[in-house]
BAVO-674150 format. One record per residue (C-alpha): residue number from 1; residue in one letter; y, x, z. Coordinates in nm, 3 decimals, always signed. Each point is the difference from the previous one (the first is absolute). Layout:
// residues N
(NUM; "a"; (Y; X; Z)) ...
// end
This chain:
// residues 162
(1; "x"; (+0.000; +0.000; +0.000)) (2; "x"; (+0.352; +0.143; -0.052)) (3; "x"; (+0.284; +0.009; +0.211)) (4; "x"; (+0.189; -0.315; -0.125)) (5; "x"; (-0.296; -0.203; -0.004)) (6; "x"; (-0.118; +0.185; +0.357)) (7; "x"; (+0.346; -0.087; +0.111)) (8; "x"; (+0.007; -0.403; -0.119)) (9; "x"; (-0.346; -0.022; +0.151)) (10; "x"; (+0.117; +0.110; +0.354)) (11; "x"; (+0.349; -0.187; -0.073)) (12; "x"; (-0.247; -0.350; -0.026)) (13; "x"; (-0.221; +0.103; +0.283)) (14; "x"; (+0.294; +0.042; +0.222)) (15; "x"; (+0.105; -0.373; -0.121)) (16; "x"; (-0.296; -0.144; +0.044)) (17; "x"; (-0.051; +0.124; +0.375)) (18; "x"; (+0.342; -0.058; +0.068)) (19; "x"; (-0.069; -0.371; -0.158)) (20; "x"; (-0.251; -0.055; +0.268)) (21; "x"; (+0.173; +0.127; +0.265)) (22; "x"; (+0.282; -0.259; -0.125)) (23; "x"; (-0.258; -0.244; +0.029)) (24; "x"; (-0.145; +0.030; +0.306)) (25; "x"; (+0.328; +0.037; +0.152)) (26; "x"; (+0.127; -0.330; -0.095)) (27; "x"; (-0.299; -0.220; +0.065)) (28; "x"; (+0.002; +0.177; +0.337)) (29; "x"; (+0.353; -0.113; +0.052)) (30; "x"; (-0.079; -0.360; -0.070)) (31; "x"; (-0.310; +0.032; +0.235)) (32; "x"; (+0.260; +0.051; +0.277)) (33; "x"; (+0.230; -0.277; -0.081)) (34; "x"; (+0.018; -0.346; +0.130)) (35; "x"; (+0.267; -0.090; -0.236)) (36; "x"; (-0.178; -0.188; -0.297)) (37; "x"; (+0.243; +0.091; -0.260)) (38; "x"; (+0.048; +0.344; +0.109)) (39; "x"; (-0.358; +0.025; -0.022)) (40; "x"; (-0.023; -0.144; -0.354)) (41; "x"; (+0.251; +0.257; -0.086)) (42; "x"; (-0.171; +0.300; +0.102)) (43; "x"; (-0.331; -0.167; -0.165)) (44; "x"; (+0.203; +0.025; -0.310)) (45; "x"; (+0.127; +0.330; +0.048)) (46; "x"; (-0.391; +0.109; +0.034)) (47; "x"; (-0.095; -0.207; -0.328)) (48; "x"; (+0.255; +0.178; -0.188)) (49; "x"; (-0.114; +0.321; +0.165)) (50; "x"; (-0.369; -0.082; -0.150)) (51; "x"; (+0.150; -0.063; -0.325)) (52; "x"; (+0.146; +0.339; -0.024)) (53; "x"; (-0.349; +0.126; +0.111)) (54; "x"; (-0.176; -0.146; -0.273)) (55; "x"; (+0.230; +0.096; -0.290)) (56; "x"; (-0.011; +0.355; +0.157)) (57; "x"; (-0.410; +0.004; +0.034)) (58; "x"; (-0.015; -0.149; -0.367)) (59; "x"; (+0.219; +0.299; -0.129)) (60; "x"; (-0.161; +0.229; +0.216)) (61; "x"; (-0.322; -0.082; -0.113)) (62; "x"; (+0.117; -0.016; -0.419)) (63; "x"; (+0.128; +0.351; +0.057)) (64; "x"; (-0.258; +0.197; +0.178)) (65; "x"; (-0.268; -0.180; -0.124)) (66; "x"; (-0.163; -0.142; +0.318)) (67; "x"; (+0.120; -0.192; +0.309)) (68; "x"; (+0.227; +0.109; +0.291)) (69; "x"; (-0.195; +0.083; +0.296)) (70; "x"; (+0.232; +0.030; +0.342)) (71; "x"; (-0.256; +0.188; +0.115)) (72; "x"; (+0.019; +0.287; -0.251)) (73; "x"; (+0.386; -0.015; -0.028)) (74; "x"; (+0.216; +0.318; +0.137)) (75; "x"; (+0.164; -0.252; +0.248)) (76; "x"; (+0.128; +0.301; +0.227)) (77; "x"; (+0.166; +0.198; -0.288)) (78; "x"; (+0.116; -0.345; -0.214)) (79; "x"; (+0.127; -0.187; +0.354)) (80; "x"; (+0.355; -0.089; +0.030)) (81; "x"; (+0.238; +0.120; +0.281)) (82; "x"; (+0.069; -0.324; +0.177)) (83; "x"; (+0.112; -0.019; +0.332)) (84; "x"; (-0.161; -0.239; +0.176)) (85; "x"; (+0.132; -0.290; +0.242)) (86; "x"; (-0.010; -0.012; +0.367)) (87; "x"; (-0.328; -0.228; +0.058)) (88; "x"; (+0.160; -0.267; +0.212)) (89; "x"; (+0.275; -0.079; -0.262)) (90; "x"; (+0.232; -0.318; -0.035)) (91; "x"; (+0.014; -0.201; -0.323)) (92; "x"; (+0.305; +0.181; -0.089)) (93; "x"; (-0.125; +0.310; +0.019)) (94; "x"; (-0.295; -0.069; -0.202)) (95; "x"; (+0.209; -0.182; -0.288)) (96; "x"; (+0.240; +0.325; -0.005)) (97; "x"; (-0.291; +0.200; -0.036)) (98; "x"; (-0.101; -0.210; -0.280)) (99; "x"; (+0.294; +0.043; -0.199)) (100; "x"; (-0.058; +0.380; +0.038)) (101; "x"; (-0.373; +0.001; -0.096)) (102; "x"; (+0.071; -0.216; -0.307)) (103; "x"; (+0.300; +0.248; -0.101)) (104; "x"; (-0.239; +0.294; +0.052)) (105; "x"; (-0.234; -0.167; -0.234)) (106; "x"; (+0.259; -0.103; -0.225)) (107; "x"; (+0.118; +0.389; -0.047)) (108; "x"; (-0.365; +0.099; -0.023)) (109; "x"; (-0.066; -0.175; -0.318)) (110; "x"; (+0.356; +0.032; -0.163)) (111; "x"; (-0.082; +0.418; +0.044)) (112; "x"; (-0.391; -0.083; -0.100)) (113; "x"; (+0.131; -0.182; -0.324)) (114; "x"; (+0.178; +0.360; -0.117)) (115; "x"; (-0.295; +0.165; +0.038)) (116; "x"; (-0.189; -0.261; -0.211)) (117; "x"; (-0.226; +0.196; -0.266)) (118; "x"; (+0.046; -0.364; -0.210)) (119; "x"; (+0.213; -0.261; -0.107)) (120; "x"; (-0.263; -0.239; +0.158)) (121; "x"; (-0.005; +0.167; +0.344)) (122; "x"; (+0.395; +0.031; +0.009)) (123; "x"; (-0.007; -0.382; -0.087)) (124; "x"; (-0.258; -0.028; +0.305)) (125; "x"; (+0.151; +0.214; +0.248)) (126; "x"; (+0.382; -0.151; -0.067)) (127; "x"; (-0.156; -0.321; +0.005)) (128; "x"; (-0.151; +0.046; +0.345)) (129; "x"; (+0.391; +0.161; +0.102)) (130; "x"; (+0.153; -0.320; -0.087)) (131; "x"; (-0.230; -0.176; +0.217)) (132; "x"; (+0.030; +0.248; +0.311)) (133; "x"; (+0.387; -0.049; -0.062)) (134; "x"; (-0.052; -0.398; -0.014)) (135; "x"; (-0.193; +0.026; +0.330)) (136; "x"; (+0.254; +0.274; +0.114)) (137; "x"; (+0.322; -0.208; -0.067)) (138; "x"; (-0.188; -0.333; +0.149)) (139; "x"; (-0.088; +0.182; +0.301)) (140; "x"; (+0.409; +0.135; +0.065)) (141; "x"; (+0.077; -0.382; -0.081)) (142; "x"; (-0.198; -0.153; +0.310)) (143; "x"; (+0.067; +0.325; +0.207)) (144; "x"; (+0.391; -0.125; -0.033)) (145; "x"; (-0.061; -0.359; +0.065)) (146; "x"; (-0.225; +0.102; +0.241)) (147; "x"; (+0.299; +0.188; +0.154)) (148; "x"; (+0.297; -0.210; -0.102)) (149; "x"; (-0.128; -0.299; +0.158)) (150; "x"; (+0.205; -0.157; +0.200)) (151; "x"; (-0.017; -0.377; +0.142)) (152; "x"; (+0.302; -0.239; +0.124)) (153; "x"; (+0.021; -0.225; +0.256)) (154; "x"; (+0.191; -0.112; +0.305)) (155; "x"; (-0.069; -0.072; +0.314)) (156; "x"; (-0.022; -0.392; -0.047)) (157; "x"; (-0.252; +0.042; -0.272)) (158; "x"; (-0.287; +0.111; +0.218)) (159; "x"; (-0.231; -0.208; +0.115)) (160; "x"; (-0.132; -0.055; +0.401)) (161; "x"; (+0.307; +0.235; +0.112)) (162; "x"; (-0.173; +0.323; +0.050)) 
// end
Protein backbone atom coordinates (compact mmCIF):
# COMPACT_ATOMS: atom_id res chain seq x y z
CA UNK A 1 0.00 0.00 0.00
CA UNK A 2 1.43 3.52 -0.52
CA UNK A 3 1.52 6.36 1.59
CA UNK A 4 -1.63 8.25 0.34
CA UNK A 5 -3.66 5.29 0.30
CA UNK A 6 -1.81 4.11 3.87
CA UNK A 7 -2.68 7.57 4.98
CA UNK A 8 -6.71 7.64 3.79
CA UNK A 9 -6.93 4.18 5.30
CA UNK A 10 -5.83 5.35 8.84
CA UNK A 11 -7.70 8.84 8.11
CA UNK A 12 -11.20 6.37 7.85
CA UNK A 13 -10.17 4.16 10.68
CA UNK A 14 -9.75 7.10 12.90
CA UNK A 15 -13.48 8.15 11.69
CA UNK A 16 -14.92 5.19 12.13
CA UNK A 17 -13.68 4.68 15.88
CA UNK A 18 -14.26 8.10 16.56
CA UNK A 19 -17.97 7.41 14.98
CA UNK A 20 -18.52 4.90 17.66
CA UNK A 21 -17.25 6.63 20.31
CA UNK A 22 -19.84 9.45 19.06
CA UNK A 23 -22.28 6.87 19.35
CA UNK A 24 -21.98 5.42 22.41
CA UNK A 25 -21.61 8.70 23.93
CA UNK A 26 -24.91 9.97 22.98
CA UNK A 27 -27.11 6.98 23.63
CA UNK A 28 -25.34 7.00 27.00
CA UNK A 29 -26.47 10.53 27.52
CA UNK A 30 -30.07 9.74 26.82
CA UNK A 31 -29.75 6.64 29.17
CA UNK A 32 -29.24 9.24 31.94
CA UNK A 33 -32.01 11.54 31.13
CA UNK A 34 -35.47 11.72 32.43
CA UNK A 35 -36.37 14.39 30.07
CA UNK A 36 -38.25 12.61 27.10
CA UNK A 37 -37.34 15.04 24.50
CA UNK A 38 -33.90 15.52 25.59
CA UNK A 39 -33.65 11.94 25.37
CA UNK A 40 -35.09 11.71 21.83
CA UNK A 41 -32.52 14.22 20.97
CA UNK A 42 -29.52 12.51 21.99
CA UNK A 43 -31.19 9.20 20.34
CA UNK A 44 -30.94 11.23 17.24
CA UNK A 45 -27.64 12.50 17.72
CA UNK A 46 -26.55 8.59 18.06
CA UNK A 47 -28.62 7.64 14.78
CA UNK A 48 -26.84 10.19 12.90
CA UNK A 49 -23.63 9.05 14.55
CA UNK A 50 -24.45 5.36 13.05
CA UNK A 51 -25.08 6.86 9.80
CA UNK A 52 -21.69 8.32 9.56
CA UNK A 53 -20.43 4.83 10.67
CA UNK A 54 -21.89 3.07 7.94
CA UNK A 55 -20.93 5.37 5.04
CA UNK A 56 -17.38 5.26 6.61
CA UNK A 57 -17.34 1.16 6.95
CA UNK A 58 -18.83 1.01 3.28
CA UNK A 59 -15.84 3.20 1.99
CA UNK A 60 -13.55 1.59 4.15
CA UNK A 61 -14.37 -1.63 3.02
CA UNK A 62 -14.53 -0.46 -1.17
CA UNK A 63 -11.02 0.82 -0.60
CA UNK A 64 -9.05 -1.76 1.18
CA UNK A 65 -10.85 -4.44 -0.06
CA UNK A 66 -12.27 -6.07 3.12
CA UNK A 67 -14.19 -4.87 6.21
CA UNK A 68 -13.10 -2.60 9.12
CA UNK A 69 -12.27 -4.55 12.08
CA UNK A 70 -11.97 -2.23 15.50
CA UNK A 71 -10.09 -4.79 16.65
CA UNK A 72 -7.22 -4.60 14.14
CA UNK A 73 -7.37 -0.74 13.86
CA UNK A 74 -4.19 1.42 15.23
CA UNK A 75 -6.71 3.06 17.71
CA UNK A 76 -3.70 4.34 19.98
CA UNK A 77 -1.72 6.00 17.10
CA UNK A 78 -5.17 7.16 14.96
CA UNK A 79 -7.04 8.43 18.50
CA UNK A 80 -7.93 11.98 18.80
CA UNK A 81 -6.73 14.36 21.61
CA UNK A 82 -9.97 15.05 23.38
CA UNK A 83 -10.16 16.17 26.70
CA UNK A 84 -12.55 14.56 28.46
CA UNK A 85 -15.45 15.88 30.88
CA UNK A 86 -15.57 15.78 34.55
CA UNK A 87 -17.85 12.50 35.13
CA UNK A 88 -20.52 14.10 37.25
CA UNK A 89 -21.31 16.85 34.63
CA UNK A 90 -24.49 19.17 34.28
CA UNK A 91 -26.50 19.31 31.05
CA UNK A 92 -24.69 22.36 30.16
CA UNK A 93 -21.59 21.11 30.35
CA UNK A 94 -22.28 18.16 28.33
CA UNK A 95 -24.10 20.25 25.45
CA UNK A 96 -20.85 22.65 25.40
CA UNK A 97 -18.85 19.74 25.04
CA UNK A 98 -20.95 18.73 22.24
CA UNK A 99 -20.52 21.67 20.25
CA UNK A 100 -16.72 21.09 20.63
CA UNK A 101 -16.71 17.36 19.67
CA UNK A 102 -18.87 18.07 16.60
CA UNK A 103 -16.39 21.07 15.59
CA UNK A 104 -13.45 18.68 16.11
CA UNK A 105 -15.12 16.34 13.77
CA UNK A 106 -16.15 18.93 11.52
CA UNK A 107 -12.26 20.11 11.05
CA UNK A 108 -11.27 16.46 10.82
CA UNK A 109 -13.02 15.80 7.64
CA UNK A 110 -12.70 19.36 6.01
CA UNK A 111 -8.52 18.54 6.45
CA UNK A 112 -9.35 14.63 5.45
CA UNK A 113 -11.17 15.94 2.21
CA UNK A 114 -7.57 17.72 1.04
CA UNK A 115 -5.92 14.77 1.42
CA UNK A 116 -8.53 12.88 -0.69
CA UNK A 117 -6.57 10.62 -3.35
CA UNK A 118 -10.21 11.08 -5.45
CA UNK A 119 -12.82 13.21 -6.52
CA UNK A 120 -15.21 10.58 -4.94
CA UNK A 121 -13.54 10.53 -1.50
CA UNK A 122 -13.23 14.48 -1.41
CA UNK A 123 -17.05 14.41 -2.28
CA UNK A 124 -17.33 11.83 0.77
CA UNK A 125 -15.19 13.34 3.25
CA UNK A 126 -16.70 17.16 2.58
CA UNK A 127 -19.91 15.60 2.63
CA UNK A 128 -19.45 14.09 6.08
CA UNK A 129 -17.84 18.00 7.10
CA UNK A 130 -21.04 19.53 6.23
CA UNK A 131 -22.80 17.23 8.40
CA UNK A 132 -20.32 17.53 11.51
CA UNK A 133 -20.81 21.40 10.89
CA UNK A 134 -24.79 20.88 10.75
CA UNK A 135 -24.53 18.95 14.05
CA UNK A 136 -21.79 21.49 15.19
CA UNK A 137 -23.87 24.71 14.52
CA UNK A 138 -27.20 22.83 16.01
CA UNK A 139 -25.38 21.95 19.02
CA UNK A 140 -24.03 26.04 19.67
CA UNK A 141 -27.85 26.81 18.86
CA UNK A 142 -29.38 24.83 21.96
CA UNK A 143 -26.13 25.50 24.03
CA UNK A 144 -27.38 29.41 23.70
CA UNK A 145 -30.97 28.80 24.35
CA UNK A 146 -29.95 26.55 26.76
CA UNK A 147 -28.07 29.54 28.30
CA UNK A 148 -30.17 32.51 27.28
CA UNK A 149 -33.16 31.23 28.86
CA UNK A 150 -34.73 33.28 30.86
CA UNK A 151 -38.50 33.11 32.28
CA UNK A 152 -40.89 36.13 33.52
CA UNK A 153 -43.14 36.34 36.08
CA UNK A 154 -44.26 38.25 39.13
CA UNK A 155 -44.98 37.56 42.27
CA UNK A 156 -48.90 37.34 41.80
CA UNK A 157 -48.48 34.82 39.08
CA UNK A 158 -47.37 31.95 41.26
CA UNK A 159 -49.45 29.64 42.41
CA UNK A 160 -50.00 28.32 46.42
CA UNK A 161 -47.65 31.39 47.54
CA UNK A 162 -44.42 29.66 48.04
Amino acid sequence: MDDKNTEITKILETAILEEIKAKEFYLKMSSQLSNKEAQMRFKRMAEAEQEHEDILMSWYEDTCGYPFDPLQAQKKENELDIVEPEQNATLLDVLKLIAKVENRAFLFYKEAAVLARMPEEEKLFTRLASLEQMHADQSCIELQMFMDESLHFSEKDIPWKV
